[in-house]
C-alpha positions in Angstrom: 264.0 119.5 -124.9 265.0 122.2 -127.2 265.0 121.7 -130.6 268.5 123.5 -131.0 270.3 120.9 -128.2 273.1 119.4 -129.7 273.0 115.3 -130.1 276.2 115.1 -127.8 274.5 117.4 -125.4 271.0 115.5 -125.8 273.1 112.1 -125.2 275.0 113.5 -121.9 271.9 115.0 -120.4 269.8 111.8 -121.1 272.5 108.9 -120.8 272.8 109.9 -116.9 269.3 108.8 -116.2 269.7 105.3 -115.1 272.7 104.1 -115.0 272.7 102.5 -111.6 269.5 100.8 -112.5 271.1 99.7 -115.4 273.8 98.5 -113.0 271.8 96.8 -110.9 269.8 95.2 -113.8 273.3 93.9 -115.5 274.2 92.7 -112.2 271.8 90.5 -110.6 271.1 88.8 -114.5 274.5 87.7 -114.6 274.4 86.4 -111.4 271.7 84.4 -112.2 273.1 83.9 -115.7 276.3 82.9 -114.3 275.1 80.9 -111.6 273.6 78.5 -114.0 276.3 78.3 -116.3 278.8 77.7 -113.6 277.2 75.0 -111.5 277.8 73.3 -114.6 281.5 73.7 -114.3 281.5 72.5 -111.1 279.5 69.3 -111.7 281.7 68.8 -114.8 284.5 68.7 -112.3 283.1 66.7 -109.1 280.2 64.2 -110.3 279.3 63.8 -114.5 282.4 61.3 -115.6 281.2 59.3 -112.8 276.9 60.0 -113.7 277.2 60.2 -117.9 280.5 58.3 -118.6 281.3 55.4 -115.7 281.6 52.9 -118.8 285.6 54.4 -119.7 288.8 55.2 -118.1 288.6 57.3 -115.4 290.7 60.1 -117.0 289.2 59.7 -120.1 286.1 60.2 -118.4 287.2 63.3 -116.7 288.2 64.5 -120.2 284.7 64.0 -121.4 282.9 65.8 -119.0 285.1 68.8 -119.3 284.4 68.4 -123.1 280.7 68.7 -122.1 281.7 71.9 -120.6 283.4 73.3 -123.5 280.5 72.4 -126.3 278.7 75.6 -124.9 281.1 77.2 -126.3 280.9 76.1 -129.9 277.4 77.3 -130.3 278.1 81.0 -128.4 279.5 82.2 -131.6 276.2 81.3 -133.0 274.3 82.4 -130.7 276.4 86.1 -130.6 275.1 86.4 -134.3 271.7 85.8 -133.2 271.4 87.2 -130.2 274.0 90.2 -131.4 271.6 91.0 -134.9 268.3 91.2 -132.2 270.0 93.2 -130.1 271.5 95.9 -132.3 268.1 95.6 -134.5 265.5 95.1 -132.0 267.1 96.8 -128.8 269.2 95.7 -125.6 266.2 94.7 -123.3 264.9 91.9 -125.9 267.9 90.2 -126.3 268.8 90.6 -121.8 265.1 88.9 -121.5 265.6 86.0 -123.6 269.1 84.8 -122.7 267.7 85.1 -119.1 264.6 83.0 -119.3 266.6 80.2 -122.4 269.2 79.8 -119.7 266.7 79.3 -116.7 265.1 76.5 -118.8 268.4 74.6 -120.2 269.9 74.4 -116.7 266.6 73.0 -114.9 266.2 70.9 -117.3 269.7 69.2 -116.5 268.7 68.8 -113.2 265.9 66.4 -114.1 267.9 64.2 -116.7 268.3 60.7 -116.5 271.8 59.4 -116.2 274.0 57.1 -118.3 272.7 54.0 -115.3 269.1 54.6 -116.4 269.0 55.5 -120.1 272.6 54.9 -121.4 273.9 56.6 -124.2 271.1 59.3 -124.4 271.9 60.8 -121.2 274.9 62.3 -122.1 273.7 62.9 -125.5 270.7 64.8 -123.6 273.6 66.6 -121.4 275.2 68.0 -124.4 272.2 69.5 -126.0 271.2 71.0 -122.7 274.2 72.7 -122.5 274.5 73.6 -125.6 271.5 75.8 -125.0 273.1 77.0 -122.4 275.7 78.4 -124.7 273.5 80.2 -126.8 271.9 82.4 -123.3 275.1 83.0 -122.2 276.5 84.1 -125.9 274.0 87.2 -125.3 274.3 88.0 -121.5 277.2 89.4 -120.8 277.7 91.6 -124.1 273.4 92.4 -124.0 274.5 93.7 -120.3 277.8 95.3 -120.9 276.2 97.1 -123.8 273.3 98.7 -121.7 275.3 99.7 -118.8 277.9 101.2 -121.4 275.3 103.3 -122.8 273.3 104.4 -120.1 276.8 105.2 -117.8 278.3 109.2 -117.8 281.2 109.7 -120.2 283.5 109.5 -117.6 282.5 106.6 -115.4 281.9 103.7 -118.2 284.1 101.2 -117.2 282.8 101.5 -113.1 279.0 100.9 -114.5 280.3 98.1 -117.2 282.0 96.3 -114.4 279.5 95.7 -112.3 278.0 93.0 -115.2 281.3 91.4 -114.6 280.5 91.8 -110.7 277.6 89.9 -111.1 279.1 87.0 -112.9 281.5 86.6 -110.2 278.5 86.6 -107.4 277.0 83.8 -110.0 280.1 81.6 -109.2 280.1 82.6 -106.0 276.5 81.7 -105.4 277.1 77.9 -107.7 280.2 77.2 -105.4 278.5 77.8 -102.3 275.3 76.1 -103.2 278.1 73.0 -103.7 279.9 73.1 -100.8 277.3 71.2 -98.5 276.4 69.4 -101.6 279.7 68.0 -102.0 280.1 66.9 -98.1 277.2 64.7 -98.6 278.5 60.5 -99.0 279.7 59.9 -102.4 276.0 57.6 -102.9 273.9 60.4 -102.2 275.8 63.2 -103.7 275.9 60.9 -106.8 272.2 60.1 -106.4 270.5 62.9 -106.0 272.3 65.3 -104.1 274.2 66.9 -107.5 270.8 67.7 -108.9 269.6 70.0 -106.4 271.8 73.2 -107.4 270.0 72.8 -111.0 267.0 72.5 -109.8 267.0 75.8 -107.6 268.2 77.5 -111.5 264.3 78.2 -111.2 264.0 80.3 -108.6 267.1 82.7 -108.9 265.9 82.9 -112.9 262.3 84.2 -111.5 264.7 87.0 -109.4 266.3 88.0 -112.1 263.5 88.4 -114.6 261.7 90.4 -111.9 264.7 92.7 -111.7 265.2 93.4 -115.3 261.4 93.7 -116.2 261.0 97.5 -116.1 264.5 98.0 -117.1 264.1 101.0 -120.0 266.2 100.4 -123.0 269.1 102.8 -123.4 269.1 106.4 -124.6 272.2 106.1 -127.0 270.7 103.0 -128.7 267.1 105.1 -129.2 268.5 108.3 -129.9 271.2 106.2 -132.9 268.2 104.7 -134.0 266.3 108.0 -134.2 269.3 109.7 -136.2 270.8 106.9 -138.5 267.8 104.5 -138.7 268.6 100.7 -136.9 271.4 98.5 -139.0 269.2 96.2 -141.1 271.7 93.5 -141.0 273.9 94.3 -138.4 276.8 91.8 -138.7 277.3 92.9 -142.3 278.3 95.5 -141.3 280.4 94.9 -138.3 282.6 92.8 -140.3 282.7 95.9 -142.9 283.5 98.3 -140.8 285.0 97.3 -137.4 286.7 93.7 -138.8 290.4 94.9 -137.0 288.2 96.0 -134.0 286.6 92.1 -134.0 289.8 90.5 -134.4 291.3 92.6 -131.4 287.9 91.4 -129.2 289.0 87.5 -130.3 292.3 87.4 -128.9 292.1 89.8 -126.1 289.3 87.7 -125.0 291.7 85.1 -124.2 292.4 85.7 -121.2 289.3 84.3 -120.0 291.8 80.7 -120.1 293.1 81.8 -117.0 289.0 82.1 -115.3 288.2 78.7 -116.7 291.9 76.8 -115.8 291.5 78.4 -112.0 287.8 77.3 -111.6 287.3 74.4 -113.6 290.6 72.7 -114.1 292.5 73.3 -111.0 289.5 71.9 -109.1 289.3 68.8 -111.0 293.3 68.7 -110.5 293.1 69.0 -107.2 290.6 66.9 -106.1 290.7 63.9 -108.2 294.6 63.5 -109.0 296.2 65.4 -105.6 293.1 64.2 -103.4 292.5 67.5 -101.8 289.4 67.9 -100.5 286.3 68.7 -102.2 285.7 71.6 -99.5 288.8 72.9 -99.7 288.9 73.5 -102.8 285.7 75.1 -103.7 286.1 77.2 -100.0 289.3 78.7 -102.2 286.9 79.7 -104.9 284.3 81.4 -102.6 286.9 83.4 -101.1 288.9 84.2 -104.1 285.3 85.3 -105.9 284.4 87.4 -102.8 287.9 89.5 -102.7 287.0 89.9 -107.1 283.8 91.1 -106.0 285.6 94.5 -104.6 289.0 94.4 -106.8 286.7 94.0 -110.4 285.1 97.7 -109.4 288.5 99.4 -107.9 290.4 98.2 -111.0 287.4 99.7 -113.0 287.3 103.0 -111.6 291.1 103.4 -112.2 290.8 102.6 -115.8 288.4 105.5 -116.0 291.1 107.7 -114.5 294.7 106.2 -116.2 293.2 104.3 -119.3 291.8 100.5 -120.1 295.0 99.3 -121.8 297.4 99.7 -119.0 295.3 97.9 -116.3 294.2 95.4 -118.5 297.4 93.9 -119.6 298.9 94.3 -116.0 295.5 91.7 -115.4 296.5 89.4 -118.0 300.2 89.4 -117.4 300.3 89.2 -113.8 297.9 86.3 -114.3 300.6 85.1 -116.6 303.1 85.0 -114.0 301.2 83.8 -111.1 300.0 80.7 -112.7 302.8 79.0 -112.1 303.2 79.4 -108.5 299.5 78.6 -107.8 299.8 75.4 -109.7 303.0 74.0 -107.9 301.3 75.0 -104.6 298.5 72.5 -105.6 300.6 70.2 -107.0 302.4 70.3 -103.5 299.3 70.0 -101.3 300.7 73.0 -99.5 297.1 74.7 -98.1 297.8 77.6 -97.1 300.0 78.5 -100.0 297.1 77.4 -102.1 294.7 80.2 -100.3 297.1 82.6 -100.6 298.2 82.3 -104.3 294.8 81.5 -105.4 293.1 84.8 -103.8 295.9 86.8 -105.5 296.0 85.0 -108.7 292.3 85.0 -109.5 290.8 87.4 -106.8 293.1 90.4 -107.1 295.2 90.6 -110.1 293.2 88.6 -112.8 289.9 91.2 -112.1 292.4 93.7 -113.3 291.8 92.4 -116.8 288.4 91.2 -116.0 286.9 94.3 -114.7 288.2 96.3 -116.7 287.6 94.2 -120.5 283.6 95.1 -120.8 284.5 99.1 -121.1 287.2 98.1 -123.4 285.5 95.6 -125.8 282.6 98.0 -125.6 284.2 101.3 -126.6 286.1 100.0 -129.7 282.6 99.7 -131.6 279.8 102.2 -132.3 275.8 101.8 -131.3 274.9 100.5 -134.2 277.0 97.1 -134.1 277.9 97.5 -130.0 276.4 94.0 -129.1 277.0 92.5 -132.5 280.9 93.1 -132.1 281.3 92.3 -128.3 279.4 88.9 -128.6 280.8 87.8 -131.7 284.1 88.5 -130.4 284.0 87.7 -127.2 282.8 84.4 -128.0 285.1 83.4 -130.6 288.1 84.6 -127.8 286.3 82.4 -125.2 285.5 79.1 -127.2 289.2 78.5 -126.4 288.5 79.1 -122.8 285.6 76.7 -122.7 288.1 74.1 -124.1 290.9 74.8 -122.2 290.0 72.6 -119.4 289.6 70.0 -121.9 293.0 70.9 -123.3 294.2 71.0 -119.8 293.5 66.9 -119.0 294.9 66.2 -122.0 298.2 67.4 -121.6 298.8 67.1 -118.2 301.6 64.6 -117.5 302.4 62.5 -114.7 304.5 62.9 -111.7 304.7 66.2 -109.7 305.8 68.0 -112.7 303.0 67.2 -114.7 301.2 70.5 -114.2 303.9 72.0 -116.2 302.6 71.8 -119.7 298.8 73.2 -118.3 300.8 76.4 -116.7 302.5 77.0 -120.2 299.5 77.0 -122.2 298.0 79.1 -119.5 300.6 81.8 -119.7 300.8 81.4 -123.5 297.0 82.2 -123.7 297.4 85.3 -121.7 300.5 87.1 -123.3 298.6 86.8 -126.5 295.5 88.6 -124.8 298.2 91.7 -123.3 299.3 92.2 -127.3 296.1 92.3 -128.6 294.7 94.7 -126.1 298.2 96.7 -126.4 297.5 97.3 -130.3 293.9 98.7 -129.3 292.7 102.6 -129.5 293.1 104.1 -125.8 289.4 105.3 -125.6 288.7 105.9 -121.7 288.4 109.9 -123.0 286.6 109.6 -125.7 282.8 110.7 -125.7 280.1 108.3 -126.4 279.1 109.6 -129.8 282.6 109.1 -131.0 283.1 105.4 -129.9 283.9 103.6 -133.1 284.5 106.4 -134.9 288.3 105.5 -136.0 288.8 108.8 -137.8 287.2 111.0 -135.3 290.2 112.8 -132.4 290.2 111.1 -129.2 289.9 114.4 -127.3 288.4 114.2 -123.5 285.0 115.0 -123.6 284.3 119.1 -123.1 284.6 120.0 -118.8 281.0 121.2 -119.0 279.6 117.6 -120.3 281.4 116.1 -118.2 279.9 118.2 -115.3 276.3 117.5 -117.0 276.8 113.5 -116.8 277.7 113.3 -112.9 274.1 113.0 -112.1 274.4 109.5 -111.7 
């Protein structure tokens, strides 16, 4: 390379390399990552009030082993300053390594535990630190992989590449539910038994996948060639919340939307299933298919954003989800199947990976290299601790009687117009060019025809 090449030039020419290895990389980890955080959900749902809390009230059971679910969530904001500072310090691949192999180990470790019957008290104690690791990995994955598809995609194609981690994390749910659909037809005294512990147990060899995927992954050229020019942040939260704290803030409550991924996976199933007696087949066959159409919406809704702008198609996501929550619950609290399919597949497979396909290019671009990872974990995390707890939230305030959904579709909807304002306050940035991400002062001009042209090597 010339000495006289400009750094944009230098970061068009080399930023096209790999980006669908990069892809590919972002995706199959959060699958796996996903995967294992998910069949956690599910067994929250079906099997732990009765395994790690038979001694209580039924629903007060069921409201403790969503509770496990949400802890996860208190230490991902720790784990984002962690995983954030190593990544933006130490480089993308580190941090996509270690939330890959902590994860593999927290979730197989759940699969061996002793339950409440066998050791009393310290099984769900032992439940809870588990998964509390399993916050940490996940606090990393998806804004490790966002950030190194971001940076090795072309200019004009970011959000199609960033999409495919959230790809990925759909397949992981996709891949949990399955793996509990036979699982959950066996008799309640085996599934109870032993039967719940097998989808933790194969954790193992989908982590060994992954790691094999993401082992010759090269760390991205924007991150090197930052590094090169400015010199690595030496304490890169300090200066996140110096420089980019409006752009944090934005991140927090945009992020939740994620209620309305958590309500529709978690909660509804639980609702379903245990106070409408729906069964457990059904239920988790509307999550496979719903998972499967998001697996080709999240990249069509992606590739549009790169043409009419992230803003736009995220809050038609989020308030469309807004809207269709409603429906969806009365059609479960109604029994009515096939409006359930129907409503379901819309709500969370078509219009709800508006927002989600399109949130990784959007979180991404409001920051710069230097803090990239820093400021999508942190934030991210902070957005999504209320999603963890919102199936919590959710069995709490449900009421009784075929109304009682009512109060769980409000805080829904409530959680999701907040998300729409805070993305429609954001800096449009689908036009601007890598090396000016973050840059508040700098003109959001397209990138130049000609580096455009240079990037669509991909």
């Amino acid at each position: 390379m010339s000495s006289n090449t400009s750094p944009s030039a230098t970061h068009a020419g080399t930023a096209s390399h790999n980006p669908r290895k990069a892809a590919l990389a972002s995706w199959i980890g959060s699958a796996v990552e996903y995967y294992d955080f998910f069949i956690y959900g599910t067994a929250a749902a079906l099997v732990f009030g009765k395994l790690f809390f038979p001694s209580i009230d039924p629903q007060l059971a069921n409201v403790a082993a969503f509770a496990t679910f949400g802890v996860a969530y208190i230490t991902r904001p720790l784990g984002a300053v962690l995983l954030g500072h190593i990544g933006d310090k130490f480089g993308r691949k580190k941090v996509l390594t270690l939330t890959l192999l902590l994860m593999g180990f927290s979730t197989f470790m759940i699969g061996v535990l002793p339950t409440y019957e066998q050791i009393g008290f310290a099984a769900p104690a032992l439940l809870v630190v588990m998964r509390l690791l399993q916050g940490v990995s996940a606090a990393g994955e998806q804004a490790g992989a966002n950030s190194m598809t971001l940076e090795h995609a072309p200019d004009h194609r970011r959000a199609f590449f960033t999409s495919f981690t959230l790809s990925g994390t759909q397949a992981g749910l996709i891949l949990a539910t399955l793996v509990f659909i036979p699982i959950s037809a066996l008799p309640e005294d085996q599934l109870l038994a032993w039967g719940w512990r097998i989808p933790f147990l194969l954790s193992a060899v989908v982590v060994a996948v992954g790691f094999w995927v993401r082992r010759t992954l090269p760390e991205t050229p924007a991150f090197e060639e930052d590094a090169q020019a400015k010199g690595k942040a030496k304490l890169p939260v300090v200066e996140l919340f110096t420089q980019h704290k409006a752009q944090v803030l934005r991140v927090v409550f945009a992020a939740l939307v994620s209620v309305v991924s958590t309500i529709f996976s978690v909660f509804t199933l639980s609702y379903a299933v245990n106070t409408i007696h729906i069964p457990r087949a059904t239920m988790l066959t509307v999550l496979v298919l719903a998972n499967l159409v998001a697996l080709g919406a999240i990249p069509l809704w992606a590739t549009l954003s790169d043409r009419i702008g992230r803003r736009p198609v995220f809050i038609l996501g989020a308030l469309g989800s807004a809207a269709l929550i409603w429906p969806y619950m009365w059609a479960l609290s109604t029994a009515n199947i096939p409006l359930i399919f129907a409503l379901g597949i819309l709500l969370s497979g078509v219009v709800y990976s508006a927002a989600n396909g399109v949130w990784p290019a959007l979180y991404g671009e409001m920051f710069d290299t230097r803090v990239r990872l820093s400021g999508m974990a942190i934030g991210t995390q902070l957005g999504f601790a209320l999603g963890g707890f919102a199936p919590t939230i959710s069995a709490a305030i449900l009421g009784t009687g075929p109304t009682g959904w009512i109060p769980v579709a409000a805080f829904t909807t409530g959680a999701a117009v907040v998300s729409a304002i805070s993305a429609f306050t954001a800096r449009e940035t689908y036009r601007v060019p890598m090396a000016q991400l973050g840059k508040y002062g700098a003109a959001s001009a397209a990138p130049a025809k000609s580096s455009q042209r240079g990037a669509q090597t991909a």
